[in-house]
Structure formats: structure tokens, C-alpha cells
ZADO-1210 file (C-alpha; in nm, 4 decimals, padded with zeros to 6 digits):
<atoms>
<atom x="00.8841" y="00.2232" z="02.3241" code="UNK" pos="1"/>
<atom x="01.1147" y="00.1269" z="02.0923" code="UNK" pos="2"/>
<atom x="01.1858" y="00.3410" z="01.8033" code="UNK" pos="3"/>
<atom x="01.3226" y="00.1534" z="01.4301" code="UNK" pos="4"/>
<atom x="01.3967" y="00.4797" z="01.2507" code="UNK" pos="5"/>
<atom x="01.2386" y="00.8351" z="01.3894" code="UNK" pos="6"/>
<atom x="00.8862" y="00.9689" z="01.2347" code="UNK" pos="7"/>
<atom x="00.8564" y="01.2022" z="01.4745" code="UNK" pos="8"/>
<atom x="00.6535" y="01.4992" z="01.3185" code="UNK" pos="9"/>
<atom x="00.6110" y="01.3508" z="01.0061" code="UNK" pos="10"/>
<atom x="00.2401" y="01.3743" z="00.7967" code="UNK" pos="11"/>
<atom x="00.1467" y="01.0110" z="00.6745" code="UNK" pos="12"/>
<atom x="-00.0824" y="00.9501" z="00.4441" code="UNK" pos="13"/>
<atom x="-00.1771" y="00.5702" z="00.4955" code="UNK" pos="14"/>
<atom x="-00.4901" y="00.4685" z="00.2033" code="UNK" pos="15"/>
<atom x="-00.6522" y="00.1370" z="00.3144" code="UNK" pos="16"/>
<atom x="-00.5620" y="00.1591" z="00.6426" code="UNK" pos="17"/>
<atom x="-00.9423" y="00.0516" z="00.7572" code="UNK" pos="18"/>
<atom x="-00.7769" y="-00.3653" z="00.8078" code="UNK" pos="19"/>
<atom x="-00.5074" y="-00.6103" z="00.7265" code="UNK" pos="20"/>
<atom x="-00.1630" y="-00.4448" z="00.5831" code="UNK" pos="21"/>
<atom x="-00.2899" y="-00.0809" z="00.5569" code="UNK" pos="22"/>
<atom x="-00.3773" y="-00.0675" z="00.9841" code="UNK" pos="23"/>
<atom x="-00.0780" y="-00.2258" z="01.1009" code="UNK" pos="24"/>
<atom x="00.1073" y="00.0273" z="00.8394" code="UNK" pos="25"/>
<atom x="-00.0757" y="00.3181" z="01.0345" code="UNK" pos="26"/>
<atom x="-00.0004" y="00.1947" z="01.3906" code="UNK" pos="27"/>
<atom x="00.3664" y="00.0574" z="01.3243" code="UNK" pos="28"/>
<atom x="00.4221" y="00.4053" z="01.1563" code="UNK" pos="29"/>
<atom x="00.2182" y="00.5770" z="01.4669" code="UNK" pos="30"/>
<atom x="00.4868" y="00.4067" z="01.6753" code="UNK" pos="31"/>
<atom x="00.7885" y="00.5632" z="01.5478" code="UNK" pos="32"/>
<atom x="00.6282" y="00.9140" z="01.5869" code="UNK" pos="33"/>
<atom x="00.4206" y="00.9811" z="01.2771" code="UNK" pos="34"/>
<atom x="00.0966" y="01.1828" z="01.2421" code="UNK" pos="35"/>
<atom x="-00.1097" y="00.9284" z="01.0567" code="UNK" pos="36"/>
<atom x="-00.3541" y="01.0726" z="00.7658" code="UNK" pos="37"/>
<atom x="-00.5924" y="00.7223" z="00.7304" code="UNK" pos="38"/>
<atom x="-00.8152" y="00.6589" z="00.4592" code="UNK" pos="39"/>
<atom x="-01.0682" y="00.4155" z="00.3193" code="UNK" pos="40"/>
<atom x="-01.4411" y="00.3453" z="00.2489" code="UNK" pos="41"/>
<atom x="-01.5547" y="00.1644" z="00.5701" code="UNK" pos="42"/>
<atom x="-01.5766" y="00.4619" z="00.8271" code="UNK" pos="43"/>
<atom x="-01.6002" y="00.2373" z="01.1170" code="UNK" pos="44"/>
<atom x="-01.2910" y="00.0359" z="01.0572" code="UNK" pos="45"/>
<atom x="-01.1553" y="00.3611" z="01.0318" code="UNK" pos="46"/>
<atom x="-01.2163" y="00.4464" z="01.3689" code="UNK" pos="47"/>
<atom x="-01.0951" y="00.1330" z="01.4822" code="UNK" pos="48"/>
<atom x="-00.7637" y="00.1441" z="01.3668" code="UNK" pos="49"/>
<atom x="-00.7861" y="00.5399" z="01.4973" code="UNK" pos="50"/>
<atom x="-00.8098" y="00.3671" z="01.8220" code="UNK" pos="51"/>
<atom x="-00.5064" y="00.1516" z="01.7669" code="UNK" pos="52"/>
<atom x="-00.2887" y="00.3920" z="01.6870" code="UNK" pos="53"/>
<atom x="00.0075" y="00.5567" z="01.9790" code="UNK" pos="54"/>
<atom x="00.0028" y="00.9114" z="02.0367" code="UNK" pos="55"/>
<atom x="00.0147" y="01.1906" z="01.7467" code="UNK" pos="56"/>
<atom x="-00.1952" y="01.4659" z="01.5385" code="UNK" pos="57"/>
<atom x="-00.3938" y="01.1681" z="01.3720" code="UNK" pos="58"/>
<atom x="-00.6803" y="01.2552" z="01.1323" code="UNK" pos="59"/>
<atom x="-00.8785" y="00.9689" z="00.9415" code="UNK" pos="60"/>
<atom x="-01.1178" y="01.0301" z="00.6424" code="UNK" pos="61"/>
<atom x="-01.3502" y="00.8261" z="00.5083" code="UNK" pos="62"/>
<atom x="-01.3087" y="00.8445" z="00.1513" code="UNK" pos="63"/>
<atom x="-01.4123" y="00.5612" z="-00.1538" code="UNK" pos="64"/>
<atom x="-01.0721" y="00.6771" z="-00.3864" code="UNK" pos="65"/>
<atom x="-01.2288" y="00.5191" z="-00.7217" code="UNK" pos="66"/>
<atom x="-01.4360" y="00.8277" z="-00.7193" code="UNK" pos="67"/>
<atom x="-01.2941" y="01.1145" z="-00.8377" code="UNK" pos="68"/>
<atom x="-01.5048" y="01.3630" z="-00.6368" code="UNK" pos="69"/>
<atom x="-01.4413" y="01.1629" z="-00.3726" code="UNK" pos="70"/>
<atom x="-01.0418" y="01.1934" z="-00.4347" code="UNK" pos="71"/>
<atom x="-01.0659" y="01.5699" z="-00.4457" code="UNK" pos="72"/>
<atom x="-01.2645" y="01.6019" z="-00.0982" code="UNK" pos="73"/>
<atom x="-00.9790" y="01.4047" z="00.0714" code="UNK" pos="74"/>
<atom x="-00.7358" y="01.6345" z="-00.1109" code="UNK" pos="75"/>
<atom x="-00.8758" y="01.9497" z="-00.0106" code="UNK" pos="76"/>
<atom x="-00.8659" y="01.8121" z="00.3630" code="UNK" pos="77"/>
<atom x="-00.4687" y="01.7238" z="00.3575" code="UNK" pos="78"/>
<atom x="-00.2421" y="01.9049" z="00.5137" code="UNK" pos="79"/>
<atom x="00.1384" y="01.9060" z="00.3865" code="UNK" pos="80"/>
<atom x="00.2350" y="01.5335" z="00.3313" code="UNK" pos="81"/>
<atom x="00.5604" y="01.4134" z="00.4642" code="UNK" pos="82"/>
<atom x="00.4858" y="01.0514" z="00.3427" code="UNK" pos="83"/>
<atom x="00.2260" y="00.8785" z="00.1113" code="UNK" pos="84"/>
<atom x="00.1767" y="00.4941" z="00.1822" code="UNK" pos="85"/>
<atom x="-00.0976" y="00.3680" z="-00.1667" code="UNK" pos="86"/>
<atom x="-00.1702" y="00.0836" z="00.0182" code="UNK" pos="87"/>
<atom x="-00.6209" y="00.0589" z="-00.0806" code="UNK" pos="88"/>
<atom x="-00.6112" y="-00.2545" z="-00.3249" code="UNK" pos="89"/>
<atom x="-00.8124" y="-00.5276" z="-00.3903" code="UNK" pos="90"/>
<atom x="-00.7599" y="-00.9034" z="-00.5226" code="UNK" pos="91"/>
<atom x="-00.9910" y="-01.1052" z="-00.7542" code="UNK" pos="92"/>
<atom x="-00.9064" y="-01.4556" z="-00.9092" code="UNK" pos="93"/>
<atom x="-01.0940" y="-01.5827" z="-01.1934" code="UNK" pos="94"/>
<atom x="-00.9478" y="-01.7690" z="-01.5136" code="UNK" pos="95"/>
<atom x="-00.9326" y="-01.5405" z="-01.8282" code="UNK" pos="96"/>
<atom x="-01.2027" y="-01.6929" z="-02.0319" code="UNK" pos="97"/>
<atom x="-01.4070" y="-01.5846" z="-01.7613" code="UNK" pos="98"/>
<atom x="-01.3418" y="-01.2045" z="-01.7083" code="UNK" pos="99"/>
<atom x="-01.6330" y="-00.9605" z="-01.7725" code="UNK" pos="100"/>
<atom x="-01.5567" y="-00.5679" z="-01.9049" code="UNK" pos="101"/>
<atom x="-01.7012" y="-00.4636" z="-01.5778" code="UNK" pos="102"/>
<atom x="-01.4906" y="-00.6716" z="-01.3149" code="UNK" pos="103"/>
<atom x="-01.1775" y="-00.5500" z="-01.5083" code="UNK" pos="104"/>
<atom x="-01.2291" y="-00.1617" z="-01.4788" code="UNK" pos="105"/>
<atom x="-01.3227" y="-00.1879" z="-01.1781" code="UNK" pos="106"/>
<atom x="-01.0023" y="-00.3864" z="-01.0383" code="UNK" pos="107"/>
<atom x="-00.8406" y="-00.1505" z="-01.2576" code="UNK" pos="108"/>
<atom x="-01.0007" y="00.1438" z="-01.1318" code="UNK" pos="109"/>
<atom x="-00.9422" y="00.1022" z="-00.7639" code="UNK" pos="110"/>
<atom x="-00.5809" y="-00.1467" z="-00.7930" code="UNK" pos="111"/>
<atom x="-00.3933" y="00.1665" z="-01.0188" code="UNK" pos="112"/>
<atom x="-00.6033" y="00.4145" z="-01.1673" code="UNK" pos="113"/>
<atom x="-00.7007" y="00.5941" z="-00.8292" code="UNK" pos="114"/>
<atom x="-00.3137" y="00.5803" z="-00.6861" code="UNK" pos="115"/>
<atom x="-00.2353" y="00.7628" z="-01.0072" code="UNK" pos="116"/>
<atom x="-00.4966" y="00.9966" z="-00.9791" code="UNK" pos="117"/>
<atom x="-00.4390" y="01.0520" z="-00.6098" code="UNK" pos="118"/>
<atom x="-00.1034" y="01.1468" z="-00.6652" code="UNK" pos="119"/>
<atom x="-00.1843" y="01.4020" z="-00.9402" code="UNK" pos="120"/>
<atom x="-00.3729" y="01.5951" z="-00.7629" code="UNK" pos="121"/>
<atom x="-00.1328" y="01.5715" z="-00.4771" code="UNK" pos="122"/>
<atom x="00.1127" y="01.7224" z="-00.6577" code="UNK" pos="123"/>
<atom x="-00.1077" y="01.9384" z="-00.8398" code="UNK" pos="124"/>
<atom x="-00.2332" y="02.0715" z="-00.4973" code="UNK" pos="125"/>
<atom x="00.1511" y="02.0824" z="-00.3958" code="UNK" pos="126"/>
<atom x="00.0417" y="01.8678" z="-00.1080" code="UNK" pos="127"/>
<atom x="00.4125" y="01.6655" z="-00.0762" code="UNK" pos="128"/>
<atom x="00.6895" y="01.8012" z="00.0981" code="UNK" pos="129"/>
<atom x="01.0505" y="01.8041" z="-00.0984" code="UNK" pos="130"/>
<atom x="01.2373" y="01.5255" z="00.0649" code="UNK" pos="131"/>
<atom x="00.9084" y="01.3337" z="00.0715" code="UNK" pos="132"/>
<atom x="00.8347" y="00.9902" z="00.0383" code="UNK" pos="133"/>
<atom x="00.5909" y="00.7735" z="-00.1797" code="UNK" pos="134"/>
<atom x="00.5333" y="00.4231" z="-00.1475" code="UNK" pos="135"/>
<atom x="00.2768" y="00.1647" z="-00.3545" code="UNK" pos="136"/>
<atom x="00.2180" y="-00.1512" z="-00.1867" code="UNK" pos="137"/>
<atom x="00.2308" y="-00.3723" z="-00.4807" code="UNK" pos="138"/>
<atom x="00.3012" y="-00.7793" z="-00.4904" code="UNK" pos="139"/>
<atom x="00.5801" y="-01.0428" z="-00.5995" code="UNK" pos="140"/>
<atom x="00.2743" y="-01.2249" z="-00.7983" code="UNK" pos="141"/>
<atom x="00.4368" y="-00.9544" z="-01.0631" code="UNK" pos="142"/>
<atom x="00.7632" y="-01.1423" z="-01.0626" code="UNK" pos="143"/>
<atom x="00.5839" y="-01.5117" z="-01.0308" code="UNK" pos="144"/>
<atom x="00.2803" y="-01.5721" z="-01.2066" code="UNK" pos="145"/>
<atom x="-00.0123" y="-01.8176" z="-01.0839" code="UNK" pos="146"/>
<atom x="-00.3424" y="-01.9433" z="-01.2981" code="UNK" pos="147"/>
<atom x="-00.6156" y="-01.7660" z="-01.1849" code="UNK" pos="148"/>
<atom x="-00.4324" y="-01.3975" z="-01.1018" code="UNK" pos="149"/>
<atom x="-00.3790" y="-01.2562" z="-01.4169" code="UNK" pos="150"/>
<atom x="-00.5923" y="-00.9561" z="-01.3310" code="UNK" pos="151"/>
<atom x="-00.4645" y="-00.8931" z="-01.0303" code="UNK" pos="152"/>
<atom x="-00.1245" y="-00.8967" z="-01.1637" code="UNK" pos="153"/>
<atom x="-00.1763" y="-00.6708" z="-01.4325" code="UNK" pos="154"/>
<atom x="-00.2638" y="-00.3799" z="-01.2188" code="UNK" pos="155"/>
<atom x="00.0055" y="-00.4733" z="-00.9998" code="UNK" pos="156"/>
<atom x="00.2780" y="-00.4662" z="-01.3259" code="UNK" pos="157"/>
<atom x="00.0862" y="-00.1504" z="-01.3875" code="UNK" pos="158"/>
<atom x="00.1512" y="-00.0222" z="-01.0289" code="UNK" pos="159"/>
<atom x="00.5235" y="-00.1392" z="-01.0392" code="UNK" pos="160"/>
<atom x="00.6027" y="00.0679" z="-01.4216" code="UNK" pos="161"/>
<atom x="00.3952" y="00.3981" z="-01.2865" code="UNK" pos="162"/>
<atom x="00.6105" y="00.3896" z="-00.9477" code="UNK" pos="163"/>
<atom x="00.9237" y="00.3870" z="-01.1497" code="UNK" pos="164"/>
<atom x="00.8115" y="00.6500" z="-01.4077" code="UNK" pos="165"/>
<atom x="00.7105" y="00.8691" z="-01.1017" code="UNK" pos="166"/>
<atom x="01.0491" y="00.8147" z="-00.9293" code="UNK" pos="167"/>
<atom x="01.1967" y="00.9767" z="-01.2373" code="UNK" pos="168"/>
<atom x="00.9965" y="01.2416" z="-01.2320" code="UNK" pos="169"/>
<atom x="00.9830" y="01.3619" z="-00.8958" code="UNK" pos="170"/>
<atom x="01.3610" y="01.2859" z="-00.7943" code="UNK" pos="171"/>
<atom x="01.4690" y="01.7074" z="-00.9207" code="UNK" pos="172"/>
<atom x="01.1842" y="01.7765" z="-00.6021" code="UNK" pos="173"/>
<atom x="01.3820" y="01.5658" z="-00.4027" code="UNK" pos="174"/>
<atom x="01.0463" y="01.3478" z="-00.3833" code="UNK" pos="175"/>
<atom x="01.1524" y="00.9429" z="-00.3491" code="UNK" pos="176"/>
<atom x="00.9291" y="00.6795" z="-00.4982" code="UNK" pos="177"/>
<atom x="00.9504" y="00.3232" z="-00.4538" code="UNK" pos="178"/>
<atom x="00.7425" y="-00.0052" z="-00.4345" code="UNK" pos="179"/>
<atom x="00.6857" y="-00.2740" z="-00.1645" code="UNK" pos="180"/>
<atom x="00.6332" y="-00.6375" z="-00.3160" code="UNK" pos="181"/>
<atom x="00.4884" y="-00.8769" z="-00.0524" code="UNK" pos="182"/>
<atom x="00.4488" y="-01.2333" z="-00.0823" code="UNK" pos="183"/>
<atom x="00.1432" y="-01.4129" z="00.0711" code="UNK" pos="184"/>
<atom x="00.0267" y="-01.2016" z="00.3583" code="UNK" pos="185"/>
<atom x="-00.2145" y="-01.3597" z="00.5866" code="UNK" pos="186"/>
<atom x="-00.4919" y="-01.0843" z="00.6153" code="UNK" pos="187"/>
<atom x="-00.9074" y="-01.1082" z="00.5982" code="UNK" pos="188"/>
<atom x="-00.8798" y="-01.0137" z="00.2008" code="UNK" pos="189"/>
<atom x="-00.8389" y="-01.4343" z="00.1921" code="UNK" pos="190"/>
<atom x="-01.1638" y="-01.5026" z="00.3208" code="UNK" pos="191"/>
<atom x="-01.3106" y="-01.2995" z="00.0310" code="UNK" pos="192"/>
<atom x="-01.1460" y="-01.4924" z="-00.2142" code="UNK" pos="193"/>
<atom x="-01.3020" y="-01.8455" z="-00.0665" code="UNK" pos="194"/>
<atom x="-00.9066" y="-01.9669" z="00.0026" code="UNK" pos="195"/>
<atom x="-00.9257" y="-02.2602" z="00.2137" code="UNK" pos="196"/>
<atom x="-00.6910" y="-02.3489" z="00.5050" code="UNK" pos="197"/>
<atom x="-00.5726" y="-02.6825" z="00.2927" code="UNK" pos="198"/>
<atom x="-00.4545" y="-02.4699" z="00.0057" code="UNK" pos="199"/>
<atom x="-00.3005" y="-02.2500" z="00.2537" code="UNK" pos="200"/>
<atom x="-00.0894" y="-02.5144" z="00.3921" code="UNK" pos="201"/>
<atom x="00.0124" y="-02.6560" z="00.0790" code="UNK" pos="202"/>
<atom x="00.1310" y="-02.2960" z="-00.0838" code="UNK" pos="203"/>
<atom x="00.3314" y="-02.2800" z="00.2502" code="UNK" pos="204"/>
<atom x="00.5271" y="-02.5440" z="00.1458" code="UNK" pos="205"/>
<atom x="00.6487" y="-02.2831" z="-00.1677" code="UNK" pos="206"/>
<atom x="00.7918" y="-02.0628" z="00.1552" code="UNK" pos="207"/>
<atom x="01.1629" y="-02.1377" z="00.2398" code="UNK" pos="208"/>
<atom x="01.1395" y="-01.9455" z="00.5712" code="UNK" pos="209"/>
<atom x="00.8325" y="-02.1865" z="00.6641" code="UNK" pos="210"/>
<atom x="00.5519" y="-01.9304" z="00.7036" code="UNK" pos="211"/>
<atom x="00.3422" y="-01.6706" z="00.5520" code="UNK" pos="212"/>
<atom x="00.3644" y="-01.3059" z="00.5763" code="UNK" pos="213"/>
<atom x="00.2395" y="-01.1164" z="00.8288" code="UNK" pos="214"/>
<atom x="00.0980" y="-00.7017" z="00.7937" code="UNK" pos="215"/>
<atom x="00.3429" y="-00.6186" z="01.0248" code="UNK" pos="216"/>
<atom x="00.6095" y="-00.7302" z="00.7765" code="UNK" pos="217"/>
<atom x="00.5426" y="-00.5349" z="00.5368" code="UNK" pos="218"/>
<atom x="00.4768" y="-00.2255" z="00.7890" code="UNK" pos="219"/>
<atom x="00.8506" y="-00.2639" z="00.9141" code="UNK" pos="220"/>
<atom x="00.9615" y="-00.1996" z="00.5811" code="UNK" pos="221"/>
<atom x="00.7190" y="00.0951" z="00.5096" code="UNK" pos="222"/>
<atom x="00.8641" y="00.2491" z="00.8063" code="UNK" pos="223"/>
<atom x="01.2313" y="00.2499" z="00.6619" code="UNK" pos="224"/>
<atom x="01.1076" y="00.3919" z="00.3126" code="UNK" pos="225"/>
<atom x="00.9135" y="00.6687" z="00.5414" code="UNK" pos="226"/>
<atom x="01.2003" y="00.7402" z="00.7200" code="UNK" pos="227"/>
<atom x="01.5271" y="00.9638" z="00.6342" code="UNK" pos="228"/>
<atom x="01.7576" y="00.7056" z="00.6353" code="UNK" pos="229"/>
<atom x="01.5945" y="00.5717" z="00.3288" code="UNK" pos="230"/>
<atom x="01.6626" y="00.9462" z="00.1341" code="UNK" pos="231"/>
<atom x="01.8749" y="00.7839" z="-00.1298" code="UNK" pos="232"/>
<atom x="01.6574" y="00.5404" z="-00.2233" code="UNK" pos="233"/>
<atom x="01.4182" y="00.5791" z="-00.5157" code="UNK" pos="234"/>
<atom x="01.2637" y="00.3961" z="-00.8258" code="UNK" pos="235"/>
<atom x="01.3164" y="00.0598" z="-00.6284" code="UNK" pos="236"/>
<atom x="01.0830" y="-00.2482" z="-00.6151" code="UNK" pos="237"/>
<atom x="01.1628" y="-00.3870" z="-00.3110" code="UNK" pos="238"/>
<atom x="01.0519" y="-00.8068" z="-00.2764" code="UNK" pos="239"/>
<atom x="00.9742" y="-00.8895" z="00.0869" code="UNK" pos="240"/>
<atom x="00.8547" y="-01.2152" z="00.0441" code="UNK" pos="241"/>
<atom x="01.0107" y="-01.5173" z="00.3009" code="UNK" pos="242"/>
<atom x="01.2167" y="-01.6523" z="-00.0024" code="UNK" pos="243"/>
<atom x="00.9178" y="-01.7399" z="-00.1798" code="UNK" pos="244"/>
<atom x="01.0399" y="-01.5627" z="-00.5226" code="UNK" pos="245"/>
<atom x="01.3516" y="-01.7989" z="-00.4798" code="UNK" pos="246"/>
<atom x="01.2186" y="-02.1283" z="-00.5302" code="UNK" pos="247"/>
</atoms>
């Protein structure tokens, strides 16, 4: 097997890793040698990423993080963290005239709010090694607007600001921070959002490299920020995105 940059014997906490980016972040990660910590609500997609996964000390918890008991149960079940991946996120497109209270905390809630609280009681609990790495999935819809997404990319702003005010704060533990910022990644999270395949091909056309994203993309590049080579990196936002953010 062919190893990017070595893992080996390093604790990865992976949230969302139940489908789409989050699962092929926990078995691209697996690959290189990690122990893979997996979390999200649906406990049998869970198990079938569990299954995916190359050999290691995996453990997988099924955990809903926009409820704060919920957060401290997975907490108390951690062991030390080598690598935190806040990948549990969730899209929803509507114009603004038609956004209710409700929809917005709740995007809110589970897009930034539980990352941040996640983290505090991470480091509260002392739960990340110095010379540890986090990393927020995030999205290049920060950096190039569309009608429709203005929720989504608030949190994601939101997500982008925290990551660097974190990096700041956790560089004297030797603790690196930084933020992933896909383009269009094909995953099952489309389907919920009633995109169909016609609009797909046309917002390909706004892709210089002539195709979407896939998870595995953006796992490749998780793998680097997991990985010691990446030890002077912090407080970047990193745009992985086939050129789209160029046009």
C-alpha cells in the first residue's frame, strides 16, 4: 500500500464520517496508518464506513454533536487526539426573504456552533496532543457567493474567522489549525438539496479542470494537514477547488 505522508499511530478524530467527504477522510487517513475516532448521528453508516476502513485501533461513536450532552458523552470516550478533522456539516439553499428563525439556528447550530463547542471541551478535557492538528472542512462558496447560499455561507465565513482565531491561540501548545475550502464535491448531500443533473452540467462549465470534486480530493489534502510534514503550517485557508475560484 502506498503511503502519501505516515499516520502511523496517530488518534483521528474524523466528525461526519457516516458518508460523502467525512468516510473517504476516515479511510484515506486509515490508509496512511491512522487510528480513526468516527463520529456522526446515523449509527449504521457508521459501521459501514468502520468496515471500509484498513487496519488500526479504530473506534466509531454515534454521537448527534448539536447536543451538548451529546458532545460531552463523545468527549468523555476520547482518548488523546493526535488529529481533529470538523468535517459534520450540512447545506440548505433558500432565498433570504424566505428564511425562518428556526432553519437558521439550526444550520447554525450544527455548521459552527458544535465545532466550537467540540473543541472547547477538547481542550478543556486536554484531549489534543501538543504538535496536534485541527482541521474544519469549510467551502470556497466563502470566497464566491451564489443566490440562494447565503446561509450556508455565513456559517462557513463563521467557520473560516473561528479557525483563524483558534490558530492564534493554540500555536504557544504547538497545536496547528487550519481550514480546507472545497469547491463542488459530488457527494449524496446533492440529492437533498433537489440539484438536478442539468444544473450540474451547466455549473461544470464554471470548472477550468473540467470536472467536479471528488471526497477523495479533499481527503488527500486532510492527510497532509494530519501529517508532520504539515507542522509549520497554521491559520491557513486552504482553496482546493479545480480552478473554480479563478474564473
Amino acid at each position: 500500500m502506498k503511503t502519501i505522508f505516515s499516520l502511523s499511530n496517530k488518534n483521528i478524530l474524523v466528525t461526519g464520517a457516516s458518508s460523502g467527504i467525512g468516510r473517504a477522510i476516515a479511510i484515506e487517513n486509515s490508509k496512511q496508518g491512522a487510528n480513526i475516532i468516527g463520529t456522526a448521528r446515523s449509527e449504521q453508516k457508521l459501521l459501514e464506513t468502520k468496515e471500509m476502513l484498513y487496519e488500526g485501533e479504530h473506534l466509531f461513536i454515534n454521537a448527534d454533536l448539536s447536543d451538548e450532552a451529546s458532545l460531552d458523552e463523545l468527549v468523555q470516550q476520547l482518548p488523546l487526539l493526535d488529529g481533529v478533522i470538523l468535517n459534520a456539516g450540512i447545506v440548505k439553499t433558500m432565498p433570504v426573504k424566505f428564511i425562518k428563525k428556526n432553519t437558521l439556528d439550526y444550520i447554525f447550530n450544527v455548521n459552527i456552533q458544535s465545532s466550537i463547542l467540540l473543541i472547547q471541551k477538547l481542550l478543556k478535557h486536554k484531549k489534543i496532543n501538543s504538535g496536534g492538528s485541527v482541521c474544519f472542512v469549510s467551502s470556497v462558496a466563502t470566497q464566491k457567493a451564489t443566490v440562494g447560499n447565503a446561509m450556508y455561507i455565513a456559517t462557513k465565513g463563521a467557520v473560516n474567522s473561528f479557525a483563524k482565531a483558534l490558530a492564534l491561540e493554540l500555536a504557544p501548545k504547538q497545536i496547528r489549525v487550519n481550514a480546507i475550502l472545497p469547491g463542488f464535491v459530488e457527494t449524496n448531500i446533492l440529492d437533498e438539496n433537489g440539484i438536478s443533473a442539468d444544473q450540474l452540467e451547466i455549473h461544470k462549465n464554471n470548472y477550468p479542470i473540467g470536472r467536479f470534486g471528488t471526497p477523495e480530493d479533499i481527503a488527500f489534502l486532510s492527510i497532509y494537514l494530519m501529517a508532520n510534514e504539515s507542522k509549520w503550517m497554521t491559520g491557513s485557508l486552504l482553496t482546493i477547488d479545480g480552478g473554480f475560484s479563478l474564473k
